[in-house]
DSSP file (Angstrom, degrees, kcal/mol; ACC not computed):
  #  RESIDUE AA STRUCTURE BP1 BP2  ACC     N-H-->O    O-->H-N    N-H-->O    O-->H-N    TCO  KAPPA ALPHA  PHI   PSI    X-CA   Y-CA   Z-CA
    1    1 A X              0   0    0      0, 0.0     2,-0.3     0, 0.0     0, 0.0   0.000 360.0 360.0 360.0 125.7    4.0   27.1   -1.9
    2    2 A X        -     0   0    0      1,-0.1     2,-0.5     0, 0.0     0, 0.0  -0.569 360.0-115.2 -88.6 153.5    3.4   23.9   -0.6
    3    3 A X        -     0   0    0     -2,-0.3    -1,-0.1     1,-0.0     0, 0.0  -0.525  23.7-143.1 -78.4 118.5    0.3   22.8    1.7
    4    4 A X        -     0   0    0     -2,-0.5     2,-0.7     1,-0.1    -1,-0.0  -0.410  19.8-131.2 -78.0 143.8    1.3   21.7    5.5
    5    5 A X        +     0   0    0      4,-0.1     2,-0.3     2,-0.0    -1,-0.1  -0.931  41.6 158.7-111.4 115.4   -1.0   18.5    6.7
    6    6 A X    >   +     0   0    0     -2,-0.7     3,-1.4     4,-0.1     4,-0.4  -0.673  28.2   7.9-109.9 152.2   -2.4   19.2   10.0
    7    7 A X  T 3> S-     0   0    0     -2,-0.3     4,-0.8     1,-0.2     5,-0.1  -0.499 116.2  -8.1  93.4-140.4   -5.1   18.2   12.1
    8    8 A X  H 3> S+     0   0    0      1,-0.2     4,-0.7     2,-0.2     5,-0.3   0.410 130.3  55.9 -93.8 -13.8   -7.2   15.8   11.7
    9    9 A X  H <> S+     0   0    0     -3,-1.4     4,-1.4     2,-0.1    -2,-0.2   0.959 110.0  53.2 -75.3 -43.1   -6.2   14.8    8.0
   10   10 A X  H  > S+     0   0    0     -4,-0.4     4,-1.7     1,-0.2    -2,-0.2   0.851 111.1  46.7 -35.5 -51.7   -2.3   14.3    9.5
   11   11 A X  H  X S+     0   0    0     -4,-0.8     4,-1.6     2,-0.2     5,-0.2   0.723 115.0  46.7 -83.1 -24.8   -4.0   11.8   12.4
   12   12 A X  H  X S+     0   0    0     -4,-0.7     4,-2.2     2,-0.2     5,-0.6   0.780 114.2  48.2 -82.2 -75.1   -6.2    9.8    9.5
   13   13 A X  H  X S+     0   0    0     -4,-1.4     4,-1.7    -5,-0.3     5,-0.3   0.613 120.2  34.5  -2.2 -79.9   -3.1    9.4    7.1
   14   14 A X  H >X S+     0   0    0     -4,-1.7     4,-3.9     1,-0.3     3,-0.8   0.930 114.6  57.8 -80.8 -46.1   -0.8    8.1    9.9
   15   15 A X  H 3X S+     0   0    0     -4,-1.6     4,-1.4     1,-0.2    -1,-0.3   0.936 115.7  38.4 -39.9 -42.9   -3.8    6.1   11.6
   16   16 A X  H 3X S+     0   0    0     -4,-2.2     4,-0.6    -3,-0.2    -2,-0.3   0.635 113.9  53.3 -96.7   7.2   -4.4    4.1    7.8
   17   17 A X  H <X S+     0   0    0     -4,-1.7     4,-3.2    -3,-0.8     5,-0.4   0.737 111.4  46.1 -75.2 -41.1   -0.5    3.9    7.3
   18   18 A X  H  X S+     0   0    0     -4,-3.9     4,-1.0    -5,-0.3    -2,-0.2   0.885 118.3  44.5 -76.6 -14.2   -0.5    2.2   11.0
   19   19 A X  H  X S+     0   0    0     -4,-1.4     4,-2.1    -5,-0.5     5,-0.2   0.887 116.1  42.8 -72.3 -73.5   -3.6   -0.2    9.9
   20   20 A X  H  X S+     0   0    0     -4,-0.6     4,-2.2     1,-0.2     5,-0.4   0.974 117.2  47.8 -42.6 -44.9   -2.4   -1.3    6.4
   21   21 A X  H  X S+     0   0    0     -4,-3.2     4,-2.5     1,-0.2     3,-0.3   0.933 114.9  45.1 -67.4 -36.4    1.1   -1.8    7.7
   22   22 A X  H  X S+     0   0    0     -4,-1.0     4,-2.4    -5,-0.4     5,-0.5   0.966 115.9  50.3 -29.2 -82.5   -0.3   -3.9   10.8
   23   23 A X  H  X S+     0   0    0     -4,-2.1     4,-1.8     2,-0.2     5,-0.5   0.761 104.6  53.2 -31.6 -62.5   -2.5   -5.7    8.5
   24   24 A X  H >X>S+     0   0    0     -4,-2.2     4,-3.7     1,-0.3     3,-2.9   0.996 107.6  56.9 -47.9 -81.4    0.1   -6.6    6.0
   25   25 A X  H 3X5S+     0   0    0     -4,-2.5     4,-1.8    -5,-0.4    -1,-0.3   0.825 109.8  36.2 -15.4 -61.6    1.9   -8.0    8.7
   26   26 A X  H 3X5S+     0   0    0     -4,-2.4     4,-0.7    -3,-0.2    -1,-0.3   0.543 115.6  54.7 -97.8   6.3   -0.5  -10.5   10.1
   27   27 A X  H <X5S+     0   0    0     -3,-2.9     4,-1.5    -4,-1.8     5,-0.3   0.708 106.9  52.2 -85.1 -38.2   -1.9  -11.5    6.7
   28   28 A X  H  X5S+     0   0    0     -4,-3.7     4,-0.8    -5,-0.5     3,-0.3   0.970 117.5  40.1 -61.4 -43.7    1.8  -12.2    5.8
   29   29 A X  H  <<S+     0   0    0     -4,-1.8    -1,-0.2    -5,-0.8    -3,-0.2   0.820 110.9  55.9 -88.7 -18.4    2.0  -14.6    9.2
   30   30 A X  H  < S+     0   0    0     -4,-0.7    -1,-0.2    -5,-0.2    -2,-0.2   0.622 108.9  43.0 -53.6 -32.1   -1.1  -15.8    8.6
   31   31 A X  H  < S+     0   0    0     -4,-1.5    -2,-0.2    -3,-0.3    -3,-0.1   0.523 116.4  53.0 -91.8  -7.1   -0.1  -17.2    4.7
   32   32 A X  S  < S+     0   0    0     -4,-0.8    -1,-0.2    -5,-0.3    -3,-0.1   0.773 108.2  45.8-111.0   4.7    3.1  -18.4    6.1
   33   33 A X  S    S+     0   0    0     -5,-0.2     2,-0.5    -4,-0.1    -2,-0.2   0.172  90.5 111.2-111.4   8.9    1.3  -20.4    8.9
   34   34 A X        -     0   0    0     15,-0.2    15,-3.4    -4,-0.1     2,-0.1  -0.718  65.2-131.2-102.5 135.8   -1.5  -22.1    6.3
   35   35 A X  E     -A   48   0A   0     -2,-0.5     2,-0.3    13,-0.2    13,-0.2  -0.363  19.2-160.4 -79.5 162.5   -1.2  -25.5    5.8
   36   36 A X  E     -A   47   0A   0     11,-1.8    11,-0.5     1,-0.3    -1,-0.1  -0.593  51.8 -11.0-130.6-173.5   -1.2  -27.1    2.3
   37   37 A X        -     0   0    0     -2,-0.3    10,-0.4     9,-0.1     2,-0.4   0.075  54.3-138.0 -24.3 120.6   -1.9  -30.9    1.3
   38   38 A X        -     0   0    0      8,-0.1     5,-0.2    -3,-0.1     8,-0.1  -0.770  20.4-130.4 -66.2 111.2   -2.0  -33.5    3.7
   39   39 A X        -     0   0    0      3,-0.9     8,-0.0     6,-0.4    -1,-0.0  -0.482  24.6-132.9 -52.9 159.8   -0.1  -36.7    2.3
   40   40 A X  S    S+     0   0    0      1,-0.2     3,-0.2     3,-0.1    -1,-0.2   0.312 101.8  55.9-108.5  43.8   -2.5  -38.8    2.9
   41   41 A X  S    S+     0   0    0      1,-0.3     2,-0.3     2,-0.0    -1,-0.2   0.534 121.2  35.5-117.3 -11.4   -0.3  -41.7    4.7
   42   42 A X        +     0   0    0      1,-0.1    -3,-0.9     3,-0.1    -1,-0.3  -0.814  46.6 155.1-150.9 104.3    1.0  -38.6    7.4
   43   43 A X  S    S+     0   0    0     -2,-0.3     3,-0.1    -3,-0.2    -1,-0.1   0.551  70.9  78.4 -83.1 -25.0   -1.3  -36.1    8.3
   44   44 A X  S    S+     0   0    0      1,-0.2     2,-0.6     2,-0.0    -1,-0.1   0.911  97.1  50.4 -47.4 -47.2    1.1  -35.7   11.6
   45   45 A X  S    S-     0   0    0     -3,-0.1    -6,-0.4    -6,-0.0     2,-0.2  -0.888  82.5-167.2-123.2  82.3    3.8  -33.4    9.2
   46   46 A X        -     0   0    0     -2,-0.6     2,-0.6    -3,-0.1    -8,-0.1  -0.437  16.5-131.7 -55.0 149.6    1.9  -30.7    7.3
   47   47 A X  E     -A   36   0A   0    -11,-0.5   -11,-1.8   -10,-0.4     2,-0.2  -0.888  29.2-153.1-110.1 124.7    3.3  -29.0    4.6
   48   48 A X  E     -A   35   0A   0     -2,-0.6     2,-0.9   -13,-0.2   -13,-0.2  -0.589  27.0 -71.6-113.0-172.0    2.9  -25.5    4.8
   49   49 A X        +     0   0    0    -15,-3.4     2,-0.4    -2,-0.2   -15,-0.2  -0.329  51.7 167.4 -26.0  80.8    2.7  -22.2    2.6
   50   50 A X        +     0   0    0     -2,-0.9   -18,-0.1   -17,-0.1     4,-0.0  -0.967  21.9 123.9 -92.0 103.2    6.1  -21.7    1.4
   51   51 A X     >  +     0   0    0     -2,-0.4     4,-2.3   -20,-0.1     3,-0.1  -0.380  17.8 163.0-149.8  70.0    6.0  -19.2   -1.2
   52   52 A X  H  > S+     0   0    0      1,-0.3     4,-1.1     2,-0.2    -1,-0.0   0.896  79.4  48.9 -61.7 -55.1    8.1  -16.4   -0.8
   53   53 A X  H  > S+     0   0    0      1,-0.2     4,-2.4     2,-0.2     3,-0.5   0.876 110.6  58.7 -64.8 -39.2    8.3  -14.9   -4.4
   54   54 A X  H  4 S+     0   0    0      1,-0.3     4,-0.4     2,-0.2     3,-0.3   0.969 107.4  42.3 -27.9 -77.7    4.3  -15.2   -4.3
   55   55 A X  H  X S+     0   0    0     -4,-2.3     4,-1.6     1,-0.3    -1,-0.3   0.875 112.4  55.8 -59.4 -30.6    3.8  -13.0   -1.2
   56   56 A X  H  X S+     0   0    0     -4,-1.1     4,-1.5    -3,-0.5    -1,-0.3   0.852 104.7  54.0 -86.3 -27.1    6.6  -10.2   -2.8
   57   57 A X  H >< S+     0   0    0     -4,-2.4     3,-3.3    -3,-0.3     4,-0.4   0.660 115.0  45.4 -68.5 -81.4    4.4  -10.0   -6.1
   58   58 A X  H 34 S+     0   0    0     -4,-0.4     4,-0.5     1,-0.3    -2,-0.2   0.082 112.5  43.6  36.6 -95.2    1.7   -9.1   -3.6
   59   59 A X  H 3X S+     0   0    0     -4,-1.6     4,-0.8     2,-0.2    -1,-0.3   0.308 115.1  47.4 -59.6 -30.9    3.4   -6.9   -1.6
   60   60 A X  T << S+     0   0    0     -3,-3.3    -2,-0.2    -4,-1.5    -1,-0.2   0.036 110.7  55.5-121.3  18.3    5.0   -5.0   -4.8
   61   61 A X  T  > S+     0   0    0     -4,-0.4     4,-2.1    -3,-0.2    -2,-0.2   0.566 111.6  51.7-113.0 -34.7    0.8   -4.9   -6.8
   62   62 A X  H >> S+     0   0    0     -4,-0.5     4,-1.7     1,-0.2     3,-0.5   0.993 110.6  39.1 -65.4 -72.9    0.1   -3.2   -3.4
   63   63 A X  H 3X S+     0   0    0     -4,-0.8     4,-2.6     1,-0.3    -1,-0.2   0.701 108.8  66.2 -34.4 -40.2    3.0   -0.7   -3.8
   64   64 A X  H 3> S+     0   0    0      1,-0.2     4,-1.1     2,-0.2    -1,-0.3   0.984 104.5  43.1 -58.7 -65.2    1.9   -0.6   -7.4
   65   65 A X  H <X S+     0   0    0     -4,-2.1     4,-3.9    -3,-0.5    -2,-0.2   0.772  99.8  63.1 -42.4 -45.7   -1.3    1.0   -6.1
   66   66 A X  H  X S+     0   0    0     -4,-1.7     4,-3.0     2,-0.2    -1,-0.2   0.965 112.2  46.6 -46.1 -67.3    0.2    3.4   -3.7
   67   67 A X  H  X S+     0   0    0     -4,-2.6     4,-1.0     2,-0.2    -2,-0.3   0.571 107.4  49.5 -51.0 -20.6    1.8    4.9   -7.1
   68   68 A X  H  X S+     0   0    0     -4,-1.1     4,-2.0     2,-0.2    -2,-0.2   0.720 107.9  53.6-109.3 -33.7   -0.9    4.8   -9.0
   69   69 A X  H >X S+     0   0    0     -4,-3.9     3,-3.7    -5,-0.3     4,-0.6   0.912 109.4  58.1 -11.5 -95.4   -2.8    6.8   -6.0
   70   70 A X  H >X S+     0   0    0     -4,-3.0     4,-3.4     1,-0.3     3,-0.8   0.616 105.6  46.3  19.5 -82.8    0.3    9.2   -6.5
   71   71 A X  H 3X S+     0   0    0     -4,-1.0     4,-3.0     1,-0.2    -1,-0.3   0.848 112.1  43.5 -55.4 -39.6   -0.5    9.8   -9.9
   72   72 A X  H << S+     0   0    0     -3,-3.7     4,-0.3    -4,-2.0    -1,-0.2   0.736 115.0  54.2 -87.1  -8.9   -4.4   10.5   -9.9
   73   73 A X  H XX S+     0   0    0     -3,-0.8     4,-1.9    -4,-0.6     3,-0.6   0.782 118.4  39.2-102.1 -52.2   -3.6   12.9   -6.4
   74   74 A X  H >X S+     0   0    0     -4,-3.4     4,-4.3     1,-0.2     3,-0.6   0.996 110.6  53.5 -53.4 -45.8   -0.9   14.7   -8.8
   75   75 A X  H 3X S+     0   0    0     -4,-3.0     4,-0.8     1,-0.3    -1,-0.2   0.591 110.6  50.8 -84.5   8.5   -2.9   14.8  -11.9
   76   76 A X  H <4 S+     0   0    0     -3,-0.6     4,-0.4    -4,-0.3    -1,-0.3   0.471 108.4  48.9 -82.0 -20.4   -6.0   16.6   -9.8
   77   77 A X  H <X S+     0   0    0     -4,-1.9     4,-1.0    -3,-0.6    -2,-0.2   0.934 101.0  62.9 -71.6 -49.5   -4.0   19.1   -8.4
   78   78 A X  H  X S+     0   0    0     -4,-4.3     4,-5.0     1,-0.3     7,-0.4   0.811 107.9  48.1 -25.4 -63.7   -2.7   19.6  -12.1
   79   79 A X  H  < S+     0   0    0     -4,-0.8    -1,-0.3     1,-0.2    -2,-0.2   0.898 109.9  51.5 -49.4 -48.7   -6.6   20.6  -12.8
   80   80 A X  H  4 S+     0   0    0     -4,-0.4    -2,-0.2     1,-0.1    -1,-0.2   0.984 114.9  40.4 -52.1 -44.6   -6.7   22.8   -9.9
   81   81 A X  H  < S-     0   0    0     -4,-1.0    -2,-0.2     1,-0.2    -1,-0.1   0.880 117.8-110.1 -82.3 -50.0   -3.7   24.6  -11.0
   82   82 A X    ><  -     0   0    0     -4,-5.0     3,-2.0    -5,-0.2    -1,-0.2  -0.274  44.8 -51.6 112.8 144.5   -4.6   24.7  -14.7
   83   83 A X  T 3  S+     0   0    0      1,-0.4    -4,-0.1    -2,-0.1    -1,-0.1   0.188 121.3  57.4 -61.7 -14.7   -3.5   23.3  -17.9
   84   84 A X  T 3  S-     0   0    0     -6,-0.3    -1,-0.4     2,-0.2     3,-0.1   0.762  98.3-120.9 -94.2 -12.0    0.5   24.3  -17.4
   85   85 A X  S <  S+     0   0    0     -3,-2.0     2,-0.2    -7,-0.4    -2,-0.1  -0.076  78.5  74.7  88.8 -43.1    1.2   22.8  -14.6
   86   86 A X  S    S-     0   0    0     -5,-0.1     2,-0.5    -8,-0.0    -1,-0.2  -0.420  74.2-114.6 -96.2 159.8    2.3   25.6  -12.7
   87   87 A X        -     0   0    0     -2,-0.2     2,-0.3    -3,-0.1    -5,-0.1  -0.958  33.7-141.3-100.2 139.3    1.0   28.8  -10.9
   88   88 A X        -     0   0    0     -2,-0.5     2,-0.6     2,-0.0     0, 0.0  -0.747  14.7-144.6 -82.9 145.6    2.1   31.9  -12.6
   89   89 A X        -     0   0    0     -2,-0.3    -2,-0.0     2,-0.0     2,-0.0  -0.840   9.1-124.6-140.1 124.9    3.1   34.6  -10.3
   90   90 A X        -     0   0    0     -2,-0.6     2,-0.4     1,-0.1    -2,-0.0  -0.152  27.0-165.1 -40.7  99.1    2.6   38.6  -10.8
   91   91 A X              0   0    0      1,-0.1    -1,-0.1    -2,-0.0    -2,-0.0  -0.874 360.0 360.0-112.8 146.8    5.7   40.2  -10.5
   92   92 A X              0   0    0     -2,-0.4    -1,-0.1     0, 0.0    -2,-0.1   0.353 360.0 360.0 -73.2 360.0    6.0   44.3  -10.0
């Protein structure tokens, strides 16, 4: 049987999904707004951050993380449960 998330675990969950994703966001628009090397004969014409693939490893070591959460949340229930995996259940 699986466990329903209520309350006040439900409201932190969806409160740090709406923070990271926020975050992500203005770090991403921040990195795409950072200036890089000045020639130095035209400082007028900045060159900025262009690095798209950069920001997707990022973005996909973050993800990485999410997953490896995942794993450690699974492999602790596993320990609750006991050493099969499974609950056995007593039938009449």
């Amino acid at each position: 049987m699986e466990e329903k998330i209520v309350g006040i675990r439900l409201i932190m969950i969806m409160l740090g999904m709406l923070l990271t994703g926020t975050g992500n966001t203005i770090l991403m628009k921040i990195q795409n707004l950072t200036e890089g090397a000045h020639e130095p004969t035209d400082r007028k014409n900045p060159q900025y951050w262009q690095h798209p693939f950069l920001q997707c490893a990022i973005m996909f070591f973050g993800e990485l993380l999410c997953l490896g959460a995942y794993g450690i949340k699974l492999l602790s229930e596993k320990k609750k449960v006991g050493t099969k995996g499974y609950i056995e259940i007593e039938t009449s």
